[in-house]
N, C-alpha and C positions, 0 to 999 in steps of 0.2 A: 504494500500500500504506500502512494506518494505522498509524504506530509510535508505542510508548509508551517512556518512560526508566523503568528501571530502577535501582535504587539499592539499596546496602547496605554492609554494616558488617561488618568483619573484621579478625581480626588476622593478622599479615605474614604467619604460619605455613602458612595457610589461601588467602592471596591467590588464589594460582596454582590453586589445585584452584578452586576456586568462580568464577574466570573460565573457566576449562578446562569447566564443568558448565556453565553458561549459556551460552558459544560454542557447544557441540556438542548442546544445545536449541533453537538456532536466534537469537538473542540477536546483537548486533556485527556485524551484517551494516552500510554505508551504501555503496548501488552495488555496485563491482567489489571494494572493499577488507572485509575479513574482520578479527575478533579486535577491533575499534573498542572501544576504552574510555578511560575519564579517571579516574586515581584520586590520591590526597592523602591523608596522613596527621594524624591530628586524635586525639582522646583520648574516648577510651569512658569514659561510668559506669553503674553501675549497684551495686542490694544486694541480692541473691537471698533470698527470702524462704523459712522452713520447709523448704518440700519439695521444695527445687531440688538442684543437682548441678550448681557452675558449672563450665564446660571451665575459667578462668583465675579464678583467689583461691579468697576463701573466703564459704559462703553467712553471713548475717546480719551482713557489715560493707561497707560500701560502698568499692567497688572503682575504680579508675581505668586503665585498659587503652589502649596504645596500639593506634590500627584504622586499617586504610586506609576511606576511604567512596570507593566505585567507583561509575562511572556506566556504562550500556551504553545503545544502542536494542534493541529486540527486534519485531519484530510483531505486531499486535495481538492475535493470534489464535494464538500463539505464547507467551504471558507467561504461562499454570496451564503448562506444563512447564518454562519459565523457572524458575520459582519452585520449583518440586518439586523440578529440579533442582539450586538452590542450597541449600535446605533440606538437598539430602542431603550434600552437600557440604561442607556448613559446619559445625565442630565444636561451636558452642553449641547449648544443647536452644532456645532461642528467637531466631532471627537475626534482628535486626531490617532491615528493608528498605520500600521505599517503590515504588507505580509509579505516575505522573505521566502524563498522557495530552500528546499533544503534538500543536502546529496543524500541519497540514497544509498550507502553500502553493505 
């Protein structure tokens, strides 16, 4: 089976639901063991521009937010419902998140 790393960005609030949405997409499987992930806390920025509505601060000044960046596998074929479901899950209108394809040996 081809797995990809999944990757994204949250804060503590949110952790739990957004790993809870991508395990029950199919996400965090390796072998027999279930719920697999790696996460670390690191410092989010960004500065919401006009016509945003940020979940944390305030739009047009730039923000500095503590985030966990989680790491899961998912399968290949498995990662657009990954995604949809972290999307929903996640309390920003833009979550940012990354998927990395990974070798297979």
């Amino acid at each position: 089976m081809t797995r990809v790393k999944l990757v994204w960005f949250v804060p503590e609030e949110a952790l739990d639901a957004t790993r809870d949405a991508v395990f029950e997409a199919g996400g965090g499987r390796i072998g027999d063991y279930q719920r697999c992930s790696w996460y670390t806390v690191g410092t989010g920025t960004f500065l919401g521009g006009e016509g945003t509505s940020p979940a944390l601060g305030e739009r047009g000044r730039e923000e500095r937010v503590a985030e966990f960046r989680v790491e899961t596998v998912v399968p290949e074929g498995r990662i657009r419902d990954a995604v949809v479901a972290l999307r929903l899950a996640h309390p920003y209108e833009e979550p940012a998140h990354e998927v990395y394809p990974l070798l297979d040996q």
